[in-house]
Each structure stands twice: as structure tokens, then as C-alpha cells.
MIBA-877563 format. One record per residue (C-alpha): y, x, z. Coordinates in steps of 0.05 Angstrom, whole numbers, plus 32768, in hexadecimal, padded with zeros to 4 digits. Layout:
v->Y&u->X&w->Z
...
% end
This chain:
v->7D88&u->86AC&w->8604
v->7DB9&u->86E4&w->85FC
v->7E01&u->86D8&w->8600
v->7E32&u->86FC&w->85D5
v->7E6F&u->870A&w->85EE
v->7EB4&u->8707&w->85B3
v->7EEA&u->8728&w->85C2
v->7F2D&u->870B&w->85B1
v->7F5B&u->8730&w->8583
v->7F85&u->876A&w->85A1
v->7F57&u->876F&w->85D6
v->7F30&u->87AE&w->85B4
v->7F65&u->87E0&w->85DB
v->7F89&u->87F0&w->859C
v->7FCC&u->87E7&w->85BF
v->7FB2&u->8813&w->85F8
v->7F9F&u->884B&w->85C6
v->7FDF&u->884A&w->85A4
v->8004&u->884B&w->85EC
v->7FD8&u->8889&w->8600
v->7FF4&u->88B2&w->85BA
v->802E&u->88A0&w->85C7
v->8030&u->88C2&w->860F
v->8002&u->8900&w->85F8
v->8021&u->890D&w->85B4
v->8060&u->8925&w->85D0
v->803F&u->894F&w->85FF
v->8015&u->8964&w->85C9
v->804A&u->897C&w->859B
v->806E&u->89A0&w->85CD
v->8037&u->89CD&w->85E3
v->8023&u->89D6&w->8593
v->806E&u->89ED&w->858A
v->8066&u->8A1C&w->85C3
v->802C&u->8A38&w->85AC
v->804B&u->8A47&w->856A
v->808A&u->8A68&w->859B
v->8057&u->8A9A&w->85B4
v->8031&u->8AB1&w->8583
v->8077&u->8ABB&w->8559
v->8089&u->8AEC&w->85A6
v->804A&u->8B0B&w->859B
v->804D&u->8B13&w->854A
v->80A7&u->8B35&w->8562
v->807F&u->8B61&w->8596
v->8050&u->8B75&w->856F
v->807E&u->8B80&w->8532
v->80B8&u->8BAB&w->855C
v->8077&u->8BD6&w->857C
v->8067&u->8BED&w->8538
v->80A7&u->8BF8&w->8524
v->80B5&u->8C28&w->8554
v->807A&u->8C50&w->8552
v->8083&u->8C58&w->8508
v->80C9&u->8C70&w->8515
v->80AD&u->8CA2&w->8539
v->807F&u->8CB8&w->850F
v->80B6&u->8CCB&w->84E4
v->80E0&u->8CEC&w->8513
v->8098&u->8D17&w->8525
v->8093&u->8D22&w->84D6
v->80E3&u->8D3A&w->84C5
v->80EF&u->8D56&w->8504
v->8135&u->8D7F&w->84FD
v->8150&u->8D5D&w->84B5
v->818C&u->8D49&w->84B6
v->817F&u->8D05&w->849E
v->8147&u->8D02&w->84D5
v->8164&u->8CC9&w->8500
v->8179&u->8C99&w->84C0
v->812C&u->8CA6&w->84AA
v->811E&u->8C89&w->84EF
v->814A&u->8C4C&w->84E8
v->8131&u->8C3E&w->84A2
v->80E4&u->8C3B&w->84B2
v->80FB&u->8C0F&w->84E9
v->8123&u->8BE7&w->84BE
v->80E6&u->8BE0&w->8484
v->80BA&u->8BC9&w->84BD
v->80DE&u->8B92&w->84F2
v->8124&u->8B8F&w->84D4
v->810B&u->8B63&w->8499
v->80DC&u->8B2F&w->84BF
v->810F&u->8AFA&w->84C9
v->80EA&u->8AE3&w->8505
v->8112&u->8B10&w->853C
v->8150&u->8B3E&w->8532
v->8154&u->8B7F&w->854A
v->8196&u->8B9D&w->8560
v->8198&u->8BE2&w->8576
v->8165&u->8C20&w->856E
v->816A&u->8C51&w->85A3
v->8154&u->8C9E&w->8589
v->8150&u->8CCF&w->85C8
v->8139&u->8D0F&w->85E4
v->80FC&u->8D07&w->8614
v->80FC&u->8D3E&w->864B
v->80BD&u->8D56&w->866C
v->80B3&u->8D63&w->86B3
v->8087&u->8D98&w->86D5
v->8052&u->8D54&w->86DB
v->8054&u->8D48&w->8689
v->807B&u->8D09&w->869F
v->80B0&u->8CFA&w->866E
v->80F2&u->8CE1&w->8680
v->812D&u->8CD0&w->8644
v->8163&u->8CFA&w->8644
v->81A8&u->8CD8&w->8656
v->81D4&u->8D0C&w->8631
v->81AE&u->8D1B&w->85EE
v->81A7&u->8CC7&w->85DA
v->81B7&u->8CAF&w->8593
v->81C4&u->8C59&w->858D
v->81C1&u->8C3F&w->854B
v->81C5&u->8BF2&w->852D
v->818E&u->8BDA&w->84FB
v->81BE&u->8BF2&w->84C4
v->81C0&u->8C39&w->84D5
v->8200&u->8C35&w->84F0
v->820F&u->8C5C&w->8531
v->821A&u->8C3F&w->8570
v->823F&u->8C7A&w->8592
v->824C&u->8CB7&w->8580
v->8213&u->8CDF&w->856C
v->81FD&u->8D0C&w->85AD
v->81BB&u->8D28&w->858B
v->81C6&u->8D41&w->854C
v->8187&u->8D47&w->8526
v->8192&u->8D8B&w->8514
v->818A&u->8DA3&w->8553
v->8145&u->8D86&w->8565
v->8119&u->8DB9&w->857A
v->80D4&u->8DBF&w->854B
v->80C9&u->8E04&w->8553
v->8075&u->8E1E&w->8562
v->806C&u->8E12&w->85AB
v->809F&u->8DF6&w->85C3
v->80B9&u->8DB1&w->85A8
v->80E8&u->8D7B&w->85BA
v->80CC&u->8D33&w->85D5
v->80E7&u->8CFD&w->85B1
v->80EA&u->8CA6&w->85C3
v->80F6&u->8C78&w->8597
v->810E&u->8C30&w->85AE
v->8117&u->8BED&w->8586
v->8140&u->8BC2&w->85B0
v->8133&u->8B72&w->858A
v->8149&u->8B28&w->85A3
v->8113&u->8AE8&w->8597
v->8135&u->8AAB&w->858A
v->8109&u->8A7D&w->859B
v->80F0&u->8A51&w->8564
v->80E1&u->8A11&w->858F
v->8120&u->89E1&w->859B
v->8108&u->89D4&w->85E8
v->8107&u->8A1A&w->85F1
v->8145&u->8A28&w->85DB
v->816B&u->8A21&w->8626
v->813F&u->8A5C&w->863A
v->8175&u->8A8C&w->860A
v->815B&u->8AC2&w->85DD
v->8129&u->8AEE&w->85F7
v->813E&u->8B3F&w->85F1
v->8109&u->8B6E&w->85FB
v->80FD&u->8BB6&w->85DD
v->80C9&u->8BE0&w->85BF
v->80BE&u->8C2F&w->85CB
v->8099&u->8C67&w->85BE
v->809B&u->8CB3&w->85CA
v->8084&u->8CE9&w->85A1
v->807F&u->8D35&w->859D
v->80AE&u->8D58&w->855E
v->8081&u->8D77&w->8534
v->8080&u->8DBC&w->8529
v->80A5&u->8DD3&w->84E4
v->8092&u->8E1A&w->84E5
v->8056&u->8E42&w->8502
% end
């Protein structure tokens, strides 16, 4: 004869189970919410790296115009300045000089510092007018995106904003042959 054993009621390990969610859950949530915190670092990386690089692709494109370095800040603007997910707050136009190696090092002197708007950060050191696109021998130029994360995630918020920046150097393009 078999005996069948009956379990009383609450003895199933329903109260365990709900104990156990209520210790991983939090846990849980916190790691889902960090996740989410760096994909959104990756997505403002990402973002500000394109930015630039189609900032310079203008500058390689208008060279000399006089309206060369608010074409820059514009492109930049139309591509990270509308995201809402990170805020940029300076772009950095400068002259690149190369070394005997092809290393090249930015220029201290010739160093233009604008704000998302277009507005200039100091006085203008580089005018664009006097960019050198001539055949054979053309001006270096770097473009950087300086941008702040704020992170997203309430726990993370004691770490502070996160600042990083984005660059990229280009050669002028020649405007006559």
C-alpha cells in the first residue's frame, strides 16, 4: 500500500518564492536601468563621433569661405545638438600641423572655440579666409565636439555628468588646380 503524503496549506514555498523576488527584483532593476545608462553612453558617443566627422567634411568641402566655420557648427548642430539625450557645449575648429613623421599635432595659436549656437568662444585666431587650399600644399584641419552625459539612472546620478569629446582631422581640399 502506497502512502500519499498532503501537504498542509502554505507549505507549497509560495512565501519563499515571493521572499526570493523580492530580494532579486531590486537587483534586477538596477542592473536593467544600467544597462539602459550604457547603451544611451554608447548611442552620445556614437552620436558626437559623427558629428564631428561630418563637420569636417564640410570644412574639407568650403575650405576658405568665409562662412566656413558657422557651416561647421551647423552640420554639428543638425546632427548631436538636437538629440536631447546629451548636450554639447563647445566645438573646437583648429589648424593641424604636420611634422617631418606625418604626425599631426594642433596648433596652439591658430584655434577657433565656438558654443552649439555658433557663438564664439574667444576671439577668432583663424580666420577662415586665410585657410590654405591651394594645389599641393593644404592646411590640416581638427574638428572637436566637446558633450556632457547626464546620466539617465537616479543611482548613478552621484557619479556627476560624464564630459568626453569627439575629433577628427582632415585635409582642406584643394579649390583650384
Amino acid at each position: 500500500m502506497l502512502f500519499v503524503r498532503r501537504r498542509s496549506r502554505g507549505a507549497d514555498g509560495i512565501g519563499q518564492t515571493v521572499t526570493e523576488f523580492a530580494i532579486v527584483m531590486p537587483v534586477l532593476f538596477m542592473l536593467m536601468l544600467g544597462l539602459l545608462d550604457g547603451c544611451l553612453v554608447m548611442f552620445s558617443v556614437g552620436t558626437a563621433r559623427y558629428a564631428s566627422a561630418q563637420g569636417a567634411q564640410i570644412a574639407a568641402q568650403v575650405g576658405n569661405a568665409t562662412t566656413a566655420d558657422d557651416q561647421i557648427v551647423k552640420a554639428i548642430r543638425d546632427h548631436a545638438g538636437t538629440t536631447g539625450i546629451f548636450s554639447v557645449t563647445e566645438v573646437d575648429i583648429y589648424k593641424l600641423n604636420q611634422d617631418g613623421n606625418g604626425n599631426l599635432t594642433a596648433d596652439p595659436v591658430l584655434y577657433n572655440r565656438y558654443g552649439i549656437d555658433g557663438t564664439p568662444m574667444i576671439l577668432e585666431p583663424w580666420p577662415a579666409a586665410s585657410r590654405n587650399v591651394g594645389n599641393g600644399t593644404n592646411d590640416f584641419l581638427g574638428v572637436t565636439v566637446h558633450f556632457t552625459y547626464t546620466w539617465k539612472a537616479g543611482f548613478l546620478a552621484p557619479l556627476g555628468s560624464m564630459r568626453s569629446t569627439a575629433t577628427h582631422y582632415i585635409r582642406l581640399e584643394p579649390q583650384s588646380y
